[in-house]
N, C-alpha and C positions, 0 to 999 in steps of 0.2 A: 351584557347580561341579557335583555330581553328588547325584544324588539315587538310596538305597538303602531301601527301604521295610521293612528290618529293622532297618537301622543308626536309620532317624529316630525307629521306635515303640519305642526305647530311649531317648527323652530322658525326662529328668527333671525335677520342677518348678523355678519360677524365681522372679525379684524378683515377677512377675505375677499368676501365677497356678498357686499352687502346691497338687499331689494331697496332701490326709490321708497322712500316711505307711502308715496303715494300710488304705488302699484297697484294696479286694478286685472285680473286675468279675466281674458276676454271669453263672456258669456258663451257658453254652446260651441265655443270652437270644437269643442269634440265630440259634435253630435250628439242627440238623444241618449240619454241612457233608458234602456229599452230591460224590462225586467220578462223575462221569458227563459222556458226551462229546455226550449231545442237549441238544439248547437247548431250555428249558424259560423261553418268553417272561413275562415282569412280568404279574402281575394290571394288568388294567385297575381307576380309581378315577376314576368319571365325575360331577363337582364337581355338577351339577345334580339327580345323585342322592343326594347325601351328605349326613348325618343334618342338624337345624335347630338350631344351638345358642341357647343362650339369648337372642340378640338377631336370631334368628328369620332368620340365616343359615344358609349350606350350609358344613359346618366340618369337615373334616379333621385331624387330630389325630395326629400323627407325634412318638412319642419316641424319643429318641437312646439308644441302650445299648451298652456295646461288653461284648466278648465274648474278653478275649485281644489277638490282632490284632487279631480284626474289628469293623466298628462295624456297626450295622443303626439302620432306621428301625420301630419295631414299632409296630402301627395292628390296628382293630378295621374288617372290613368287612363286611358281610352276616351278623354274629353271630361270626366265626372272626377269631383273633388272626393277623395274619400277619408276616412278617418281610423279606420281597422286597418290596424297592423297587419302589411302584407305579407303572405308567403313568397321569401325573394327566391326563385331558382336560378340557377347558374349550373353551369357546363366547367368541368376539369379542363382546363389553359385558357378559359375566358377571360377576357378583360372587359375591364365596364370602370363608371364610376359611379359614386353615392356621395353626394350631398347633405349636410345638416346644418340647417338652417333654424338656426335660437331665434324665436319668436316669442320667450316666453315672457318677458318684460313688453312688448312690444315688437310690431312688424321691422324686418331686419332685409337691409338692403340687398344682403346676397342672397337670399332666397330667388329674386326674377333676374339675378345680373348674369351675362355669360359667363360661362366655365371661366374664362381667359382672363377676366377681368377681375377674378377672385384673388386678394393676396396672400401667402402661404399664412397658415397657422403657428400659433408660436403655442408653448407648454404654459400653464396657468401656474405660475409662482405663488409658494406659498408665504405669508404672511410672517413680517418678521415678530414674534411674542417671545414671552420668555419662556425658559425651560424650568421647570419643577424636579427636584429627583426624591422619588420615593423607595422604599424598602420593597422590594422584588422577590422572585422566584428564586428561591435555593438562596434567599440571601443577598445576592444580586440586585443592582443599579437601574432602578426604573429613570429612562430619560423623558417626562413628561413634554407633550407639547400640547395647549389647549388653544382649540381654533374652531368656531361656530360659525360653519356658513350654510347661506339664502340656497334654498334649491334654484338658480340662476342660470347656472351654465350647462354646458351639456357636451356631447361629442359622442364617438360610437366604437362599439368592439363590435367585431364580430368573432361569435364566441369560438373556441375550435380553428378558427383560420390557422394553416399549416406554413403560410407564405412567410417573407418579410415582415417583421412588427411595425417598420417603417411602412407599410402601406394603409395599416389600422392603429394608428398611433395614438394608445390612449390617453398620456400625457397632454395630448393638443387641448386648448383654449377656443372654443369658437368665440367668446369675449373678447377673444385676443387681438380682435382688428376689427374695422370699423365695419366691415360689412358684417358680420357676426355670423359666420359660415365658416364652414371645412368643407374640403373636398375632397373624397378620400379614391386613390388611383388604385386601384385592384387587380389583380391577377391571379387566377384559383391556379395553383401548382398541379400539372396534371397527374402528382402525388398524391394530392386530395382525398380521402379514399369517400365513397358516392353515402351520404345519409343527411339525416336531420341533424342541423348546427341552430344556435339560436345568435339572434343580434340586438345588440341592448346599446342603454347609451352609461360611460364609464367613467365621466366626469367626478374626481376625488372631493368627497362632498356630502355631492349631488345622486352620487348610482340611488342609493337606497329609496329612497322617494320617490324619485323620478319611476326606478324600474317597478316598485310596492303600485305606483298609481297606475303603469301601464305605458311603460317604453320599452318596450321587450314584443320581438316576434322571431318567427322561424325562420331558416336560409336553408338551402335545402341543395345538396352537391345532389345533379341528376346521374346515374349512370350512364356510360356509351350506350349501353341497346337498354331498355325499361324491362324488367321481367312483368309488369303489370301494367294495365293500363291508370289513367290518371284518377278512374272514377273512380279504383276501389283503394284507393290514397285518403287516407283521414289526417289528417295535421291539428292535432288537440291540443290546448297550448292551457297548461293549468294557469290563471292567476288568480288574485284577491279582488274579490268583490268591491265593485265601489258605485258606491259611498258601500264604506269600508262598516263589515257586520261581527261584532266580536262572538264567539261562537259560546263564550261561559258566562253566563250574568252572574255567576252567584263568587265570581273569584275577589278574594280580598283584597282590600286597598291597600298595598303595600309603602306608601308613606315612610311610615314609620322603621320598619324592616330596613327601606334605604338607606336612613338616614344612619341607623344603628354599623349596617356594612361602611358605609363609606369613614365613617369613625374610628372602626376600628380597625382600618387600611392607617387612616393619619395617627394611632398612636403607636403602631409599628418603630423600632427604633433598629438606625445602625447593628449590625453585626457582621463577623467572616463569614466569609460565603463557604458554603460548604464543600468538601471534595465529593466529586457524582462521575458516576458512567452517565456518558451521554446516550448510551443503547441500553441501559438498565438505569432507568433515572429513580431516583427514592420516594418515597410517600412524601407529599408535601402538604401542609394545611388549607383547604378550602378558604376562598376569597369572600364568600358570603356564608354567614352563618345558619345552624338548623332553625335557630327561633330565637326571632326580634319582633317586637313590634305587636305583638300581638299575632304574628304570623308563624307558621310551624310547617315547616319543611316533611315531606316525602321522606320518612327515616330509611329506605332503600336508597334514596338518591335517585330515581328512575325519574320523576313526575315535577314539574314546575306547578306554580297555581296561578300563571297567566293565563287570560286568555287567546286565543289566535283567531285571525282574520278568517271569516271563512271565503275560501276559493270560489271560483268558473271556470267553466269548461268551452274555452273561445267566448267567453263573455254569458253563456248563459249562466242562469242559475243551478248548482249545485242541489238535489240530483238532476243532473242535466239528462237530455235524451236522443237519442239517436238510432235511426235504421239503416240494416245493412240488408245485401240479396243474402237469403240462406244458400248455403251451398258452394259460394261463390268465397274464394282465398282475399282478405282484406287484410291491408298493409294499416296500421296503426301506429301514426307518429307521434309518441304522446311527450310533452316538454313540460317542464317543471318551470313556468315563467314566473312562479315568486320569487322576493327578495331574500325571505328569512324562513323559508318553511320545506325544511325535508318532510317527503313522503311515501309514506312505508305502504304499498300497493299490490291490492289481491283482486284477482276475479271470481266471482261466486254466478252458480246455474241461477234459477229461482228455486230451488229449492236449498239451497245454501252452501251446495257442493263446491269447495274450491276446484277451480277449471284451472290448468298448466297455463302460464304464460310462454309462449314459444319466439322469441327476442334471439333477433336476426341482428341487430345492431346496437352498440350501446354509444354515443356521443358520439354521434356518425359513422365509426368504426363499426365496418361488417365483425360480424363476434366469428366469422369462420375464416375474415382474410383475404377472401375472392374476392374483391373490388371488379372485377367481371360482372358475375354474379352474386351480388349482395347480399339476395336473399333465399342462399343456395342451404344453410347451413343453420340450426338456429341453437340454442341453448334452453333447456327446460326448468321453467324454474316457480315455484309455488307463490315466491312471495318478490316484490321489487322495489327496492328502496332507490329513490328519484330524488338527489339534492335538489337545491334551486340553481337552475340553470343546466341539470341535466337531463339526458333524452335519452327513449328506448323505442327501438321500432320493432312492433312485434305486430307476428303474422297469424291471423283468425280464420278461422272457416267455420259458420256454426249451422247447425242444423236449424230445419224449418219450424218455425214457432219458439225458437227460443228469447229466453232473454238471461242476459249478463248485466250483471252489474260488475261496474269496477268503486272499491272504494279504499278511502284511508282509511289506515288501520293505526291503534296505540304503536308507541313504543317507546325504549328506552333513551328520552330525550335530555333528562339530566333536571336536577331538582332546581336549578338556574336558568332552567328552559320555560318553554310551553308547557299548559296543563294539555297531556294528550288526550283525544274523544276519536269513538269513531263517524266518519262521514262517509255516505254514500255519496260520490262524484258522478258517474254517469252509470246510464242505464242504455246496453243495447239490442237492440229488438232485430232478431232475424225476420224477414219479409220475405214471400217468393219471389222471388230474380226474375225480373222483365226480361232480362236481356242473355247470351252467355257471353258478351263481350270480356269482360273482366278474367273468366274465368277462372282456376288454380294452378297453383305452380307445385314442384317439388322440391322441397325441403327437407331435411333431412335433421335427425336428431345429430349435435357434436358428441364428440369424446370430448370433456373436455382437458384430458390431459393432451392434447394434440391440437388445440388451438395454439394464434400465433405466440400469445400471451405465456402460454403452458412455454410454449416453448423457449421462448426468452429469460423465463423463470429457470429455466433447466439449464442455459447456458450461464446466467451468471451463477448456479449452484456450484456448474464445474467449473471454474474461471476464476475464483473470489480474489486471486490476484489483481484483473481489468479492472473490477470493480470498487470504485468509490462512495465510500459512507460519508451520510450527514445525517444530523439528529435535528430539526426542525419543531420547534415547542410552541405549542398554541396556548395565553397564558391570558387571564382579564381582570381587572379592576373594577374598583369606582372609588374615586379621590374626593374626599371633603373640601369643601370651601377653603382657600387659600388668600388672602388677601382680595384682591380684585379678581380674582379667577373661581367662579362657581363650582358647587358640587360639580362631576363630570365622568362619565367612562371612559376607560381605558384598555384597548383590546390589540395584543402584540402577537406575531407571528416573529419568532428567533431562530438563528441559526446559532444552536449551543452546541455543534462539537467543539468548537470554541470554549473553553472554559471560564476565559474570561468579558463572555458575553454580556454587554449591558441589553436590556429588554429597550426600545423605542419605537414610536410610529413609525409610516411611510410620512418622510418629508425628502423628496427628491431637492437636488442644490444643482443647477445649468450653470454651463458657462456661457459667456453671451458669445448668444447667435447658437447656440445648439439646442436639439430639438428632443434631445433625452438626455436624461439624467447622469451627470458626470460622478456618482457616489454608490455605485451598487452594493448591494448587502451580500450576496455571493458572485464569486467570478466562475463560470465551467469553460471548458477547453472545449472547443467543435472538435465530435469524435468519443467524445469521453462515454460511459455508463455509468450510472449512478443512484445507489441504492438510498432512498431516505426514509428515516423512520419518522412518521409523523405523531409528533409524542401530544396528547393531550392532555393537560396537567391541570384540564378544569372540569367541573360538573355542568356542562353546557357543551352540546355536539357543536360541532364545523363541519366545515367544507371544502376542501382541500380542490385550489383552480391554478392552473400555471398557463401564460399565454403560448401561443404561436408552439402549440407539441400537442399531441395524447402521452401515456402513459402505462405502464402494466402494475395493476394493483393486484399483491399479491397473495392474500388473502382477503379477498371480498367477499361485501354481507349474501353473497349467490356462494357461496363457499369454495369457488373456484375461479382462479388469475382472470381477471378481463382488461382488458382497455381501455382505457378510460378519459378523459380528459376534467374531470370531475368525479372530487372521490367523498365519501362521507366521510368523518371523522366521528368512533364515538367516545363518548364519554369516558374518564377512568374509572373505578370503583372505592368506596369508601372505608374507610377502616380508624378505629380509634385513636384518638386524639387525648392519653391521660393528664397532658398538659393543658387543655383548654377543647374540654368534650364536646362545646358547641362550635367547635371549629374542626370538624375530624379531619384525618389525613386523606388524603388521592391520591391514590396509586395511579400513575397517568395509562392510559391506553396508550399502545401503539400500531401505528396502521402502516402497514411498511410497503413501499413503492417501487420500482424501476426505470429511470427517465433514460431514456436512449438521445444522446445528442447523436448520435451519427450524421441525421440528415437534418436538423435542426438549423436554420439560416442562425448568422452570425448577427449579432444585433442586442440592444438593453430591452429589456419588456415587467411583465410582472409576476409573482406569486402571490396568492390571497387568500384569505378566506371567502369563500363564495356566502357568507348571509350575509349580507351586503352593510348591514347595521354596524356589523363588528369588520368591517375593512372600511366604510366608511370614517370609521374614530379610530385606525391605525393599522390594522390587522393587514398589512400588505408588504410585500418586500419587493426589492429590485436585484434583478440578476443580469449579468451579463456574459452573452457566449461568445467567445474570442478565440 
């Protein structure tokens, strides 16, 4: 249901994996926090220059520390220790390696040991508990599994990687061996297509905290020839302020309200599950009610009454600031590094004129297809919804004296969501250009029915033989006190073409000595196409992530197909309930997709929801392509 980045960095450890009691995190390992409203962009870390490790690779070497709240990634670059999240570049067919090294309990052996001397990682097994089943979706088999663990471990995705899942294995343990390292061997496919990716760490858990404090930075595929030069390259990376600032004082304590939903999940009783189209799913009763507790729901369903962390912009403060040469064509890599917080993104003159966003690439993906030229093509668009963990690179050219702001704007987040406000994020100020180094390039407005997206979208129209359907249900909880098992959420990602789908977490089961998960939730064929409807069957948005592919979203919030690797999910909408009024009906939304396995390597990997809160407590499935 909601995600508070004070409330979560309070848990405590569990059956799994649980902190020393007497855990101390080490003082200042994550440098000063430094309160200032300029944006002070990531060092660059350019993998072709990065030092030769023992097996006579280019090896970056990132340990995890937290610090309090915060978590940092601390790396040695040009002789200086540093602590900001680097911008990692890499070249399409490079190899390199990246290291991570768990410090968070304490200093870990593999952080200083040679590459060679590192022993493979194994998958972090999850904890044997028992199972719970509760009254579900359409009627349907909740298979409960409750498991609380220590933010302890760690390990890394990089997000958008197109390669092998084997080479960014997110299942891996760095716990898993005594050095308390990975070493993860890499190869950007020279498929790649050239933008902003982000790299996090994805330890099942752990993401959410870990990424809410600040494990999360940019990765960045260069193109063969640069259409700009480096200087007019901005790398903006949104995160949550920390020490963590909740942006509503006046929102109620919901207590009570909890306690009333989770009660009335446990007095639910058996019955048949009903008969449903998996692509036309029915009204189904809302999981938390309009008014408990003394607390009183948004009667539109639009508006939660949490409140939300407020953001930085590359660590400053929110409204942050920044100068560009007037005149002069700036590339804007702007990344959505929260855990739990879609947003909805306008730019405004000073006088309050909405200015076009002109987004040359969305999740790396040039939006014109040229992987040549990247930024040949762009897409016009007024407003840009940024889940967490996706990226838009848009190109600026402003006139002399001006100033833009970019800021979050309301929207419809779902009465189980965030209370939404508007924030101004950054503020930027055109300067006269010292230089014409940078200079401007040509870009051109798309059609966008002639993107590659449009295009793909038109083959499987004519085709609908190739292609294959799944209904994919995003569904959530919260479960009463059970004997020894505490109130607790519960947040399911399903594949219900299936009819006789039970709802369950991500609990991956190995066989020994394997290093993915022998139980997938869906199998695809390499080759296949495959349309899926992303049905949301709750009053709370998602965020729809699949590993190792992009994706063509086929009606998105730009009102036209894009690609994507990260999709929003919103909300269904609400409608009477004359059986029980404070519980009305959803009608679920559906956001319907295209996943091309064509070129997709063979291999087990993930689906998830990207707000990290609700994949952290289950919302993840396993697929495998064969």
């Amino acid at each position: 249901m909601w995600f508070v980045p004070v409330l979560v960095l309070a848990w405590t450890g569990g059956p799994a994996l649980r902190a020393p009691a007497a855990t101390q995190y080490a003082r200042n390992a994550c440098g000063p926090s430094v309160a200032s409203h300029d944006v002070q962009e990531p060092p660059d870390v350019e993998m072709w220059n990065a030092p030769l490790n023992a097996a006579g690779e280019h090896e970056l070497i990132l340990a995890v520390h937290r610090d309090g709240d915060r978590f940092c990634f601390r790396y040695t670059w040009d002789g200086v220790v540093r602590t900001v999240a680097p911008t990692i570049r890499v070249r399409r067919g490079e190899h390199f390696a990246i290291r991570i090294a768990n410090d968070i309990v304490g200093p870990s052996a593999g952080e200083s040991a040679a590459s060679t001397a590192l022993p493979p990682c194994k998958p972090m097994s999850m904890p044997a508990v028992p199972m719970q089943h509760w009254v579900g979706y359409l009627n349907h088999i909740i298979d409960d599994r409750y498991v609380h663990m220590h933010a302890v471990d760690t390990n890394l995705h990089l997000h958008g990687f197109e390669g092998p899942a084997s080479m960014e294995n997110v299942f891996l343990s760095t716990l898993s061996t005594p050095m308390h390292a990975c070493e993860y061997d890499v190869t950007v496919p020279r498929t790649q297509p050239p933008g902003t990716y982000i790299y996090h760490t994805h330890s099942h858990g752990s993401s959410d905290v870990e990424v809410a404090g600040g494990l999360d930075g940019a990765w960045i595929v260069e193109p063969d020839a640069p259409q700009l030069a480096r200087s007019a390259e901005h790398v903006l990376v949104l995160r949550y302020r920390v020490p963590f600032v909740l942006d509503n004082p006046f929102a109620p304590n919901e207590d009570a309200y909890v306690r009333a939903s989770a009660a009335h999940e446990g007095s639910l009783r058996p019955a048949s599950p009903i008969a449903y189209d998996p692509f036309n799913p029915p009204p189904w009763p809302v999981t938390y009610p309009m008014r408990a507790g003394g607390v009183a729901m948004d009667p539109t369903g639009c508006n939660g009454v949490v409140s939300e962390s407020l953001v930085s912009v590359d660590g400053a403060d929110a409204p942050a600031s920044m100068t560009v040469p007037a005149g002069q064509t700036q590339l804007l890599r702007l990344v959505n590094g929260t855990s739990d917080s879609p947003k909805l993104l306008v730019l405004r003159d000073a006088a309050g004129n909405v200015q076009g966003l002109h987004v040359v690439g969305l999740d790396g993906v040039p939006v014109s297809g040229d992987v040549e030229h990247p930024l040949s093509g762009y897409l016009a668009l007024k407003e840009l919804m940024l889940s967490p963990m996706s990226r838009a690179d848009i190109v600026l050219t402003m006139p002399p004296g001006a100033t833009y702001t970019l800021s979050g704007e309301p929207y419809c987040e779902g009465k189980d969501a965030f209370f939404q406000m508007h924030h101004d994020l950054l503020r930027i100020h055109a300067a006269a250009a010292t230089s014409s180094v940078a200079g401007t390039i040509d870009s051109a407005q798309l059609d966008p029915s002639n993107t590659p997206a449009a295009r793909l979208v038109a083959f499987a129209r004519t085709h609908p033989s190739l292609i294959h359907r799944r209904a994919i249900t995003f569904t959530e909880y919260l479960f009463p006190k059970r004997g020894r098992v505490p109130m607790h959420y519960g947040f399911y990602i399903t594949d219900t073409t299936n009819t006789n789908f039970h709802e369950h977490p991500f609990w991956p089961i190995y066989r020994d000595g394997a290093t993915v998960p022998s139980t997938p939730d869906i199998v695809v064929q390499q080759g296949a196409i495959e349309e899926w409807d992303l049905v949301n069957a709750t009053m709370e948005t998602h965020a729809f992530h699949i590993h190792q592919m992009a994706f063509v979203q086929e009606h998105s919030y730009t009102g036209v197909p894009v690609t994507v690797d990260t999709v929003f999910v919103p909300i269904g909408s609400l409608l009477p309930n004359r059986e029980n009024p404070n519980y009305p009906l959803v009608k679920p939304s559906i956001t319907r997709i295209l996943l091309d396995f064509r070129h997709v390597p063979k291999g087990e990997f993930v689906f998830h929801c990207h707000m990290l809160f609700h994949e952290d407590h289950g919302m993840m499935g396993i697929i495998r392509v064969e």
